[in-house]
C-alpha positions as a Markdown table, in Angstrom:
| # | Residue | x | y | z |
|---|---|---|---|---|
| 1 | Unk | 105.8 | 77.6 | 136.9 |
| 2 | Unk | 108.4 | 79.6 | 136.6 |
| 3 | Unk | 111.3 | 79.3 | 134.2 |
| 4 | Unk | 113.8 | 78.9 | 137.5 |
| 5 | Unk | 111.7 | 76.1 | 138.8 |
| 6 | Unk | 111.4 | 73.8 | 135.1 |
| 7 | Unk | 115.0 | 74.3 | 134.7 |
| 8 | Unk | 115.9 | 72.9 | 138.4 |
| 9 | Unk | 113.3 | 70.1 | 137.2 |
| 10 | Unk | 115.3 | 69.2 | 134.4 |
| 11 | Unk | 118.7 | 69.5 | 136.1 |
| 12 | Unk | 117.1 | 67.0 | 138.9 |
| 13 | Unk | 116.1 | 64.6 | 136.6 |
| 14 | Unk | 118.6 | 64.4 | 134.1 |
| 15 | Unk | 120.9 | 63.6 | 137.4 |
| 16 | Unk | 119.1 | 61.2 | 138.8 |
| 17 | Unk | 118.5 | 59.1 | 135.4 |
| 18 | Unk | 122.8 | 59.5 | 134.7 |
| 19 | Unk | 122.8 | 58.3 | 138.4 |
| 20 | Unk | 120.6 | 55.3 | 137.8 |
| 21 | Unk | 122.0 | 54.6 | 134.2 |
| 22 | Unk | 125.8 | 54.8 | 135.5 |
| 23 | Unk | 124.6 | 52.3 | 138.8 |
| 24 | Unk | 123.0 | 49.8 | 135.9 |
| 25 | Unk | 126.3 | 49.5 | 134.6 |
| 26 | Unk | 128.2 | 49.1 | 137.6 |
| 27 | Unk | 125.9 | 46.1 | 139.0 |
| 28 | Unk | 126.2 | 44.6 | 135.2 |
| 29 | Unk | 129.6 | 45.0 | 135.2 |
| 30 | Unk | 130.5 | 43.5 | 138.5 |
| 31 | Unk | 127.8 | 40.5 | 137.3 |
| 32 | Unk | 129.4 | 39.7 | 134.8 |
| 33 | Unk | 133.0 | 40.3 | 135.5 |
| 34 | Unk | 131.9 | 37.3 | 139.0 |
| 35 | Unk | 129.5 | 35.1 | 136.0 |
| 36 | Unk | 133.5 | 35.2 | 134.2 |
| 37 | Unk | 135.6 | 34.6 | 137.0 |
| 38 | Unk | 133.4 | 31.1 | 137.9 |
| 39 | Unk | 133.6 | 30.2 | 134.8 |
| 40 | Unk | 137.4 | 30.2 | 133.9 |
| 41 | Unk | 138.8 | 29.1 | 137.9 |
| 42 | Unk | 139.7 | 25.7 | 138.0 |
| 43 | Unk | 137.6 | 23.4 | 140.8 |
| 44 | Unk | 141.0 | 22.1 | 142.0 |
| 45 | Unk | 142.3 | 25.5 | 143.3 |
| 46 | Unk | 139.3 | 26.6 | 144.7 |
| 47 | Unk | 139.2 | 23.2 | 146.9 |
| 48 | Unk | 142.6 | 23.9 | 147.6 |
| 49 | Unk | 142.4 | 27.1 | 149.3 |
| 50 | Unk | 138.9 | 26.4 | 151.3 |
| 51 | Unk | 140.9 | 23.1 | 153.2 |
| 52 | Unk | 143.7 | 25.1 | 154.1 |
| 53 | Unk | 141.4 | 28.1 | 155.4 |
| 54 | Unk | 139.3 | 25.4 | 157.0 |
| 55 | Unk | 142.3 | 25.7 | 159.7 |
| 56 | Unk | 142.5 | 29.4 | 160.2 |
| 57 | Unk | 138.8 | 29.9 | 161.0 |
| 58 | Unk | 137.8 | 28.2 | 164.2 |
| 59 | Unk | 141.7 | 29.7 | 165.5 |
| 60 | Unk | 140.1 | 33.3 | 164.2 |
| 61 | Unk | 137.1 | 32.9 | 165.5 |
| 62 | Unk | 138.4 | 31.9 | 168.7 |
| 63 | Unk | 141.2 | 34.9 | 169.2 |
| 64 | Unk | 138.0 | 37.2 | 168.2 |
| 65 | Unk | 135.9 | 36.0 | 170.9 |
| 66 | Unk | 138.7 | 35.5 | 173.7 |
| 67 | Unk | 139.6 | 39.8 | 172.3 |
| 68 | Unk | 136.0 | 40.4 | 173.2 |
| 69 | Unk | 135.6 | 38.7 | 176.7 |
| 70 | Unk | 138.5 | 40.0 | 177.7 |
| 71 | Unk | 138.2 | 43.6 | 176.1 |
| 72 | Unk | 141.4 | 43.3 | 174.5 |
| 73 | Unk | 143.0 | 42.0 | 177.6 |
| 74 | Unk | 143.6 | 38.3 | 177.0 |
| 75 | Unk | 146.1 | 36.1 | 175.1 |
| 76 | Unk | 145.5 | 33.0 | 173.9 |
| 77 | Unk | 148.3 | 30.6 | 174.4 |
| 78 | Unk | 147.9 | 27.5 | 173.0 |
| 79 | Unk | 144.9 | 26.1 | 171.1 |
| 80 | Unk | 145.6 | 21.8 | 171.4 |
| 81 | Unk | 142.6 | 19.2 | 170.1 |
| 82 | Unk | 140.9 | 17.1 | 172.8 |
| 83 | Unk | 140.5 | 13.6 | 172.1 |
């Protein structure tokens, strides 16, 4: 081999093993910093938040699918329970 061809070797794999090192971290990281997070929120808040976005998703999902029958062209005007 030539000395051109060892040294793009090298410079391949010393890149791709600071690539892979550098992506270790970042999943690691982002484990641990979510493994924290769980740990130290209180149950309350979280209980909290998911009743009060229980609301807003059916009216979301409803405005996305009326946007997509209607190609952007309908409005929805009023959203009322049926008994």
């Amino acid at each position: 081999m030539s000395e051109e061809f060892q040294l793009a070797l090298s410079l391949l794999l010393i890149g791709m093993i600071t690539v892979f090192v550098i992506l270790t971290l970042v999943v690691a990281g982002g484990r641990l910093l979510v493994t924290v997070s769980n740990r130290f929120i209180r149950a309350e808040e979280t209980e909290v938040a998911s009743s009060a976005e229980d609301e807003e998703i059916p009216v979301a999902i409803i405005s996305a699918v009326v946007l997509h029958i209607t190609q952007g062209k309908g409005r929805i005007s009023g959203i009322r329970k049926m008994d």
